[in-house]
C-alpha positions as CSV (number, residue, x, y, z in Angstrom):
1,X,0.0,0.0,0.0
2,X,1.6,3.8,-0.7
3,X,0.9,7.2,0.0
4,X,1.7,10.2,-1.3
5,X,4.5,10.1,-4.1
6,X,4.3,6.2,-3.6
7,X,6.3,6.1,-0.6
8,X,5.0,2.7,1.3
9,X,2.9,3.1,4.0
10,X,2.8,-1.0,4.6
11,X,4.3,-4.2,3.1
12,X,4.3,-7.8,3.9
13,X,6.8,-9.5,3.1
14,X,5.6,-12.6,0.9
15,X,6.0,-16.2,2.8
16,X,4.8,-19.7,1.9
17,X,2.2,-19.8,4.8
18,X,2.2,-16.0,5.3
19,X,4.0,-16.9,8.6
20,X,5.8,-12.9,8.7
21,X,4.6,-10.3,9.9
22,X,3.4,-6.9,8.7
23,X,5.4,-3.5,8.3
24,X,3.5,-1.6,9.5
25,X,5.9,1.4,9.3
26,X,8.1,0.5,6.4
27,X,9.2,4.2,5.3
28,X,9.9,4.8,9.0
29,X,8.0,8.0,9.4
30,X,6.5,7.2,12.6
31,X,3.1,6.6,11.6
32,X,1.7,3.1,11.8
33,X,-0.8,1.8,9.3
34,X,-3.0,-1.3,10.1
35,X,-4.0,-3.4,6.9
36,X,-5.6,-6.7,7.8
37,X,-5.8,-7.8,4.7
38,X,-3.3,-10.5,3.8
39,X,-3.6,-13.3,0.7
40,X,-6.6,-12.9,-1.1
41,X,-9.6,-14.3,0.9
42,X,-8.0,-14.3,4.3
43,X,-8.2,-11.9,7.3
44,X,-5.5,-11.3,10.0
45,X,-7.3,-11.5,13.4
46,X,-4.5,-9.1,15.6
47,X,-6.2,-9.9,18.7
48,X,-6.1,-13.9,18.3
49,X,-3.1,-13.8,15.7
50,X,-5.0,-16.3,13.6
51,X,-5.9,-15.9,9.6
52,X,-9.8,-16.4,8.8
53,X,-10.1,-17.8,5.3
54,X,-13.9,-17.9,5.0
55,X,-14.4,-21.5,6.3
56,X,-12.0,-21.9,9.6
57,X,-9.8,-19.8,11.6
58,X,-6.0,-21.1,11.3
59,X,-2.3,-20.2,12.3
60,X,-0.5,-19.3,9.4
61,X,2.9,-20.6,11.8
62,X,1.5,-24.0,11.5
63,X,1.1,-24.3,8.1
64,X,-2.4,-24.6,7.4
């Protein structure tokens, strides 16, 4: 995702079972963005730290 002149405002960097987490301050400005978004379909739950993929809740960590 990116701001103004296309500085980003958060990245994730790509894993096999989405496993890292979130910059959520990768132009280290100071300003945190939340995004919880991650592969298409799924939902980061912060507060649990599972994924939601519209059928079960799971831990990306453990692979499925």
């Amino acid at each position: 995702m990116a701001g103004d002149l296309t500085q980003p405002i958060w990245a994730w960097p790509i894993s096999p079972y989405g496993d890292t987490p979130a910059l959520d301050d990768p132009d280290g400005n100071g300003a945190k963005t939340t995004f919880n978004l991650r592969s298409p379909g799924q939902y980061c739950d912060a507060f649990s730290g599972l994924h939601y993929n519209h059928t079960r809740y799971f831990s990306p960590r453990a692979g499925g």
